[in-house]
N, C-alpha and C positions, 0 to 999 in steps of 0.2 A: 945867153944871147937873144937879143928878140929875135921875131918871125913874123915873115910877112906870108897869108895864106888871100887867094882868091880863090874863088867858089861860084860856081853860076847853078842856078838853082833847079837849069833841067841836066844838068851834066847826069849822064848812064854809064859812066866810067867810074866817079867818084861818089860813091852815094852822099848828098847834102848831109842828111843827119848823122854820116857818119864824121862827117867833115869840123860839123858843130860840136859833136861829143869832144869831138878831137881839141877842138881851141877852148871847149870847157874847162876842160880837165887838165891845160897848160895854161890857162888865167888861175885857176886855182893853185897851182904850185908855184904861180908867183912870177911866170914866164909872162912877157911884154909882147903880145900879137896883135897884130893887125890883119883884122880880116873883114877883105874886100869882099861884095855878095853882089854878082852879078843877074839881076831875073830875068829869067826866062834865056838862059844863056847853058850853050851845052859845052863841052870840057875843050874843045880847041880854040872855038869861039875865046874862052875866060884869059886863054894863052894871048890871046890878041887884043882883047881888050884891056886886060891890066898889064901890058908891057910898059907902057910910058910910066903909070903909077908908080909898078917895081920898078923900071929903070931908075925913078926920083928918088925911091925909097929904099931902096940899095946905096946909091948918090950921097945921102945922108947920113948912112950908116958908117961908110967911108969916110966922110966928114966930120966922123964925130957930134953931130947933131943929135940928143935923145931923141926916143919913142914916148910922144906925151901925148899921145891918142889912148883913152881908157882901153883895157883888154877889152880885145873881143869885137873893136869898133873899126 
């Protein structure tokens, strides 16, 4: 299934790099993610800001629409 990840890049709840390894290592098994990078943006803020994106991106998934964004993007 793909996955939709956001990340803001002062978040102190989620560490960035750890976030990155994270969608590395699921583009490389071949997993279809989308990940949004919020800067300068900390971990509730990223809740607020990519709600509309996810809500579209959920929307489409539902709809049967692929995920034709390269991994990782």
């Amino acid at each position: 299934a793909p996955v939709l990840i956001a990340q803001g890049t002062a978040d102190t709840v989620v560490d960035p790099p750890v976030t990155e390894a994270y969608v590395a290592a699921l583009c490389k098994r071949g997993t279809r993610v989308v990940f949004l990078h919020y800067p300068k943006t900390k971990h509730a803020a990223t809740a607020r800001r990519s709600a509309n994106q996810t809500i579209a991106w959920m929307a489409g998934r539902f709809a049967g629409a692929p995920v034709t964004t390269p991994c990782g993007q």
